[in-house]
RODO-2510 file (C-alpha; in nm, 4 decimals, decimal comma):
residues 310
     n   res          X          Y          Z
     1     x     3,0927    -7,0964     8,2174
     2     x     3,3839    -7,0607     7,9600
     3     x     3,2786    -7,1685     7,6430
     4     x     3,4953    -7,5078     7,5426
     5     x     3,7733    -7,5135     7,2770
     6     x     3,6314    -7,6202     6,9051
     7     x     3,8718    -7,8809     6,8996
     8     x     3,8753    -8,0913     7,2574
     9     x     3,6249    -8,3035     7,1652
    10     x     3,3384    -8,3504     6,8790
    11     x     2,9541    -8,4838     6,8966
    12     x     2,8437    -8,7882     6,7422
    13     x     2,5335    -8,8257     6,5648
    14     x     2,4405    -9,0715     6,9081
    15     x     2,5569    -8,7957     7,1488
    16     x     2,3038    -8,5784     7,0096
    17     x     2,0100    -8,8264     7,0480
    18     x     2,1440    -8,8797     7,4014
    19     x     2,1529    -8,4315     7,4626
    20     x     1,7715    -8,4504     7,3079
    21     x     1,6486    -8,7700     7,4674
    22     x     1,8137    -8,5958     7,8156
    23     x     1,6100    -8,2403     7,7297
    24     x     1,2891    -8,4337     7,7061
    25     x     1,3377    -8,5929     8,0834
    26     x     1,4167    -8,2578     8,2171
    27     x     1,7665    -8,3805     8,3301
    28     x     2,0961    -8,2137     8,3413
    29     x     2,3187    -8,1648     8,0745
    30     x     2,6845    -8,3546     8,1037
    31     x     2,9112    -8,0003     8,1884
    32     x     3,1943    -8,0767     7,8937
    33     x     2,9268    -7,9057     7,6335
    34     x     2,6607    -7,7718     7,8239
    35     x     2,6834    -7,3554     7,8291
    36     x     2,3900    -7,1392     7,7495
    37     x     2,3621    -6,9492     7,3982
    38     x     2,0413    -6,6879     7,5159
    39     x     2,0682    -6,4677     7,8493
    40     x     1,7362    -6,5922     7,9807
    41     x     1,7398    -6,9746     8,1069
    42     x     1,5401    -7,1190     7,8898
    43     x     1,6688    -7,5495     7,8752
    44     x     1,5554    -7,5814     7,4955
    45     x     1,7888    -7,2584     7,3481
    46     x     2,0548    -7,5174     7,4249
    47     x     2,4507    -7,4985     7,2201
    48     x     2,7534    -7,7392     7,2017
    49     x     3,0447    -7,7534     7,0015
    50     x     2,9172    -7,9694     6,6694
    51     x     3,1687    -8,2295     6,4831
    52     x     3,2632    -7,9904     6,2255
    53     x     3,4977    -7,7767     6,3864
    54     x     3,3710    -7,4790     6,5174
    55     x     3,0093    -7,5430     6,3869
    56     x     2,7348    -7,5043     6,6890
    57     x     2,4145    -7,6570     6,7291
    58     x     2,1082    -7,5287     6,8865
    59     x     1,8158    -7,7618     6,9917
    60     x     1,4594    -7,6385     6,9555
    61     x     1,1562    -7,6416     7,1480
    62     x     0,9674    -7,9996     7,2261
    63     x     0,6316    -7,9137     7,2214
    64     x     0,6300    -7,5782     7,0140
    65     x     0,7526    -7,5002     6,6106
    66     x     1,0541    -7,3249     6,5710
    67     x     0,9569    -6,9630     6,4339
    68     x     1,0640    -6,6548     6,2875
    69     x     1,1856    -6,4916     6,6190
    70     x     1,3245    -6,7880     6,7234
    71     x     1,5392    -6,8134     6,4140
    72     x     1,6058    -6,4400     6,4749
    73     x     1,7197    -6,4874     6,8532
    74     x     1,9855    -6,7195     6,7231
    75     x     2,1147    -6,5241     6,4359
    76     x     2,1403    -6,1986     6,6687
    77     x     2,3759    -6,4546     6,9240
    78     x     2,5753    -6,5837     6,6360
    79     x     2,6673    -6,2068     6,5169
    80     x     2,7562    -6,1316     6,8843
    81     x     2,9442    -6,4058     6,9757
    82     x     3,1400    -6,4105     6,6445
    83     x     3,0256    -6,7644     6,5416
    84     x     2,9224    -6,7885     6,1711
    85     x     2,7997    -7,2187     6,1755
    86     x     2,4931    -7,3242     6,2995
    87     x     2,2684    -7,6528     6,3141
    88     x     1,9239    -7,5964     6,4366
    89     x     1,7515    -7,9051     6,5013
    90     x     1,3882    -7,9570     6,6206
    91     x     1,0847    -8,1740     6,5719
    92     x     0,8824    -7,8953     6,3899
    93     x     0,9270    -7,5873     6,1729
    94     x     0,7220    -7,3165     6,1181
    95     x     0,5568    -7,3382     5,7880
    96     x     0,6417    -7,0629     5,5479
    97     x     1,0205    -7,0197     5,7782
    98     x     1,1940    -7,1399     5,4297
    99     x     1,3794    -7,0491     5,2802
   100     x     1,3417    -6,6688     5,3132
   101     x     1,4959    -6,6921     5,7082
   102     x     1,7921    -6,8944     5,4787
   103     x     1,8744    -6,6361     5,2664
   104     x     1,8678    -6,3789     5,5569
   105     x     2,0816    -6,5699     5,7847
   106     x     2,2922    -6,5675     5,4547
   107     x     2,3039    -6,2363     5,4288
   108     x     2,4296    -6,1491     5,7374
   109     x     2,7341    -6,3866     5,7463
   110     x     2,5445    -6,7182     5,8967
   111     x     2,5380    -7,0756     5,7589
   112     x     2,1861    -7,1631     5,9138
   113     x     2,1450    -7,5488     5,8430
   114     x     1,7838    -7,6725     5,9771
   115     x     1,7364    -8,0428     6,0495
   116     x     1,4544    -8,2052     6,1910
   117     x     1,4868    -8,4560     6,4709
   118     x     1,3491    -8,7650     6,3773
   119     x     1,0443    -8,9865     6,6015
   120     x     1,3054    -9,2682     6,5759
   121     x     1,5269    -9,0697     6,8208
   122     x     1,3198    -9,2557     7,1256
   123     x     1,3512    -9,5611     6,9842
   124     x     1,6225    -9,7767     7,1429
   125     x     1,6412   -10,0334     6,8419
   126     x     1,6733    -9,7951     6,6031
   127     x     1,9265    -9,5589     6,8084
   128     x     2,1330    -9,9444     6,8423
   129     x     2,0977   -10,0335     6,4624
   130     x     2,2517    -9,6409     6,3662
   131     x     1,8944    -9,5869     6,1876
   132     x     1,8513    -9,2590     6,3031
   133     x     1,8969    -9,0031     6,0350
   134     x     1,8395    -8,6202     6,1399
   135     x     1,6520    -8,4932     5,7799
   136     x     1,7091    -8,2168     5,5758
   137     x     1,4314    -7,9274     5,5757
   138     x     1,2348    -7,9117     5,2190
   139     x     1,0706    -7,6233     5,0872
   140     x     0,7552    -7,6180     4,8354
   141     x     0,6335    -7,2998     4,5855
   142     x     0,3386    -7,3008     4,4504
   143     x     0,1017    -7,0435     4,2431
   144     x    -0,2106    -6,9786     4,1829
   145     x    -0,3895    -6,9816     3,8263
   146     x    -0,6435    -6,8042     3,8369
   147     x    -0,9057    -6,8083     3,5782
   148     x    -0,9279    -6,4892     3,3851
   149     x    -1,3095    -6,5782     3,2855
   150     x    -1,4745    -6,6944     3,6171
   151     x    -1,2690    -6,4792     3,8843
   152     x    -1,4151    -6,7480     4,1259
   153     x    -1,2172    -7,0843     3,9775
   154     x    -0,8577    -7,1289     3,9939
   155     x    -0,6083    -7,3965     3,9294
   156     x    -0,2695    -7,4645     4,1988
   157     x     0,0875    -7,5193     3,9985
   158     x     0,3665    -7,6590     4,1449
   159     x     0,6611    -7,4397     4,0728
   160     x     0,9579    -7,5584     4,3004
   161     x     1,0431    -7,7900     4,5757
   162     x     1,3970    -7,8675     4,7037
   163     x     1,5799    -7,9196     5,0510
   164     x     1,8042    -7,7433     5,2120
   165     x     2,1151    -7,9569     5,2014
   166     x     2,4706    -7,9832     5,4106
   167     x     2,7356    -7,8083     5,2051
   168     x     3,0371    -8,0895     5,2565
   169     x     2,8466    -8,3490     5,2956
   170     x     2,9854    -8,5109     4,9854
   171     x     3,3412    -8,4877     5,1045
   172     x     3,2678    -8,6151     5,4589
   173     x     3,0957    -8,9487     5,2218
   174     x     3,3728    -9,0175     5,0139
   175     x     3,6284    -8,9967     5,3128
   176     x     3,4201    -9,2312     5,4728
   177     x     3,3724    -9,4649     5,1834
   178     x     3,5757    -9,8126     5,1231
   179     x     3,7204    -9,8894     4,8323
   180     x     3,4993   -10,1059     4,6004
   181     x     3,2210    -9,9754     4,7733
   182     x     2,9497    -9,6946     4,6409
   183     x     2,6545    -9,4738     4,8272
   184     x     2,4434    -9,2975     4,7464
   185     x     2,4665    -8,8847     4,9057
   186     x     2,2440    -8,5272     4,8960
   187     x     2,4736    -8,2969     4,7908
   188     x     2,4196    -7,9600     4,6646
   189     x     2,0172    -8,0433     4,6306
   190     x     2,1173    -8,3216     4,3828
   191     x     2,0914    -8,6656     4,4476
   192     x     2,4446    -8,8080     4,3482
   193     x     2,5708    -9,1716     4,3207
   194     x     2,9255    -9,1758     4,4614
   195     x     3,1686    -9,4947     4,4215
   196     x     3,5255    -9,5496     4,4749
   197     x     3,7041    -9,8403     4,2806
   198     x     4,0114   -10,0332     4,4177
   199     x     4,2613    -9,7820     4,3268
   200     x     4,0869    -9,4916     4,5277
   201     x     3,9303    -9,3171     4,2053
   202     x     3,5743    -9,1840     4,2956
   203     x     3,3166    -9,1534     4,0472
   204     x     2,9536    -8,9421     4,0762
   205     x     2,6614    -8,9948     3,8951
   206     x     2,4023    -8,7419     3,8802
   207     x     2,0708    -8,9691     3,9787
   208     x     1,8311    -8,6075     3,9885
   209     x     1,8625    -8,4174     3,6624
   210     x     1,5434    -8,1865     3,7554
   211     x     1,3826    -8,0750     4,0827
   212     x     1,0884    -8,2513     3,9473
   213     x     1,2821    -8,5727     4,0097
   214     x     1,2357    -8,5612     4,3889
   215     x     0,8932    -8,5311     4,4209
   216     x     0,6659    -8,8503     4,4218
   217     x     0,3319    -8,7449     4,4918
   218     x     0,2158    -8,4477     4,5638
   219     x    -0,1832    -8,3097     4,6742
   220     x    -0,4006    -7,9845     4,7576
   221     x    -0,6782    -7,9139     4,9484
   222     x    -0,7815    -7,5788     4,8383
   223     x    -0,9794    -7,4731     5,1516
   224     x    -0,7472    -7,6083     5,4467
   225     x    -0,9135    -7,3716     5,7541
   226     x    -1,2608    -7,4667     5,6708
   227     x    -1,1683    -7,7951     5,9021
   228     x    -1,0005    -7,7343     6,2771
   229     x    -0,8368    -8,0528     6,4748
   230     x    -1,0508    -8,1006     6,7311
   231     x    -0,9717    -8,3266     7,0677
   232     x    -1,1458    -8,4550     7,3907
   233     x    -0,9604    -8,3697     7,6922
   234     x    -1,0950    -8,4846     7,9925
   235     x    -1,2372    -8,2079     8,2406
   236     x    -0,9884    -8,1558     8,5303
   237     x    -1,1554    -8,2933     8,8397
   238     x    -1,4086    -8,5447     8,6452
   239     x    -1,3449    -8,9589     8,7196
   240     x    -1,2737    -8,8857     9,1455
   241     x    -1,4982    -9,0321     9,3755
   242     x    -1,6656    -9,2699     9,1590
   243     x    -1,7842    -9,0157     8,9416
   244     x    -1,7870    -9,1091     8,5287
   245     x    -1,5168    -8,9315     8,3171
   246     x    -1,6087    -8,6123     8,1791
   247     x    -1,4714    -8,4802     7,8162
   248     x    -1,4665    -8,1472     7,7071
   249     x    -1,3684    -8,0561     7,2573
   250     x    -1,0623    -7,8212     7,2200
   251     x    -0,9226    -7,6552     6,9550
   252     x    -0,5422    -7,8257     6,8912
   253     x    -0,4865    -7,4966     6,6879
   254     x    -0,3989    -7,7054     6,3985
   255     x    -0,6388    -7,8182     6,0806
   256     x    -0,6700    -8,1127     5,9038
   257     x    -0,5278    -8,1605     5,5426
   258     x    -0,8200    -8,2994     5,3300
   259     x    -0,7017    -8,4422     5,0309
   260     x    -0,9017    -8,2898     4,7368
   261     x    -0,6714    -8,3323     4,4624
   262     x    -0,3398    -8,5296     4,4372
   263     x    -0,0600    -8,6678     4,1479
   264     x     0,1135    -8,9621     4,1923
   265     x     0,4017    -9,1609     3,9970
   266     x     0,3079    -9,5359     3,9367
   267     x     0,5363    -9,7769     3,8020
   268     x     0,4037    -9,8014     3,4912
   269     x     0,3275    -9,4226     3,4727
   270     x     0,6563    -9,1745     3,6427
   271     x     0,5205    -8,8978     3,4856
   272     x     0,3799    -8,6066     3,7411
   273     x     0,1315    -8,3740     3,7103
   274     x     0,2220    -7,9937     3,8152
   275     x    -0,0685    -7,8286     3,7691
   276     x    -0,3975    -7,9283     3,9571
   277     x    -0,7476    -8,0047     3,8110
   278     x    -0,9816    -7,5901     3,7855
   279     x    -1,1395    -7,6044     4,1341
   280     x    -1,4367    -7,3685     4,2060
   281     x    -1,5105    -7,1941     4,5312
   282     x    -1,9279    -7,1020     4,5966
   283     x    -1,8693    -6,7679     4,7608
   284     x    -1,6125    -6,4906     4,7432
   285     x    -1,3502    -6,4299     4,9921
   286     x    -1,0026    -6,4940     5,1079
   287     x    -0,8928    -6,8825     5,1237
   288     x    -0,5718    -7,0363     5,2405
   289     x    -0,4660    -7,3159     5,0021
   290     x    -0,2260    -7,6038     5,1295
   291     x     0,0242    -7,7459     4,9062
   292     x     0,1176    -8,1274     5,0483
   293     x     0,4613    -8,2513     4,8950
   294     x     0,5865    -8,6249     4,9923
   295     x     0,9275    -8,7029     4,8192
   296     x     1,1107    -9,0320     4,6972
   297     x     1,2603    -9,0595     5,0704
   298     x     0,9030    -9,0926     5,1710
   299     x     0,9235    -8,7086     5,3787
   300     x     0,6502    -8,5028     5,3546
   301     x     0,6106    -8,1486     5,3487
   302     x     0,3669    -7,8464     5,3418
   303     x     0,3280    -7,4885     5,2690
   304     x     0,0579    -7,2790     5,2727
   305     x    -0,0880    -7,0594     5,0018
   306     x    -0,3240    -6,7389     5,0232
   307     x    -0,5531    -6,6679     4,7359
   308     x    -0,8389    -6,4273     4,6997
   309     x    -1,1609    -6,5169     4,4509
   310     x    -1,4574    -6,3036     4,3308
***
């Protein structure tokens, strides 16, 4: 199928929940942006034409993360095809993708922009009220402390966290914006404060100063594998012929985040702790630490730390 011409039509932010809401029944996609961006017929490595010119967009998997090879697949296409603008959207990341696949992508001539597809997507009210917001992807560093006196303590600092924002964003806001009004936009990883008086003039105010400024709470649990998400599933052929349900425990491949230490701003107290309480581990050995950020939007994000003790 011919590919269409950037400029014959562009996708609204409510097209794309209908293209995502259609990929989850399995149904056909309308022909005046449907054409395949991999050789193999996979529905979910899906590209149309995006809003911003010649910018494509590429839907991820429903039920699986988007990964490294993934990621790959699509850069490899872009440099073939020419393209150089990309949106990826899904409902999950793999942790640890960002923003090392960024900077690659960057490298090679792409601008990669990731954006997860909100819940709210399947939600007729809030697809009616326009409260569907596709979010930026975050990204947390972290180190470990280790203590040079007891080689089986450490301590967790948070070094970094920011998001991955849409260059132009702030241009596409204040176009947008009436006069007398104000907003507030992401732009350039700072949170800005944009208004526009009766006469046209636009003003920004700076409303992050530090990276610090985004994060509202943050927490570590300093052994995450040691607890694996278990679930019944019932056994396939239990509950006929009057017989009682059967259940059998699997493995979801996932582990639960236990909260062992956390920080928190208060209203009487905005000031954040970055570098956790000395926790001690009883034997030797190779641990995998998770890092929890949540930030003032109320999004939360994760990464994954190795450390070795003893």
């Amino acid at each position: 199928m011919p590919r269409p011409h950037k400029d014959a039509y562009e996708v609204s932010d409510a097209e794309k929940r209908d293209l995502i809401e259609l990929i989850q029944q399995s149904k056909p996609l309308p022909e005046k942006y449907r054409f395949v961006l991999f050789e193999d017929k996979r529905e979910v490595e899906l590209v149309w034409n995006g809003k911003n010119a010649n910018r494509l967009v590429v839907v991820g998997p429903i039920n699986l993360p988007v990964g490294r090879v993934f990621v790959e697949e699509i850069i490899t296409e872009m440099r073939k095809r020419g393209a150089t603008r990309v949106d990826v959207l899904a409902f999950e990341f793999e942790m640890g993708l960002f923003p090392a696949v960024l900077e690659e992508a960057r490298q090679k001539g792409i601008d990669l922009i990731p954006k997860y597809i909100p819940a709210e997507v399947f939600d007729k009210r809030a697809v009616d009220k326009g409260q569907v917001v596709f979010h930026d992807v975050s990204f947390v560093e972290a180190t470990p402390r280790y203590d040079k006196k007891n080689k089986l303590r450490l301590k967790i600092e948070l070094t970094d966290f920011s998001v991955y924002y849409t260059q132009g964003a702030a241009e596409a806001a204040i176009a947008n914006l009436k006069e007398g009004k104000n907003g507030v936009i992401c732009d350039s990883g700072k949170l800005v404060k944009i208004s526009k008086d009766k006469d046209g003039v636009v003003k920004r105010e700076v409303l992050t100063k530090r990276w610090t400024d985004w994060v509202d709470y943050w927490a570590v649990d300093f052994d995450y594998q040691s607890r694996k998400e278990i679930i019944k599933v019932a056994v396939e052929g239990s509950g006929q012929d009057g017989k009682p349900l059967e259940y059998e425990e699997r493995w979801t491949g996932s582990y639960i985040f236990e909260n062992e230490w956390q920080s928190f701003r208060t209203r009487r107290n905005r000031e954040l702790e970055l570098i956790t309480a000395e926790h001690s581990y009883q034997v030797p050995g190779r641990y995998t630490v998770a890092v929890k950020v949540i930030d003032i939007f109320g999004n939360d994000t994760m990464t994954l730390l190795p450390v070795s003790v003893g």
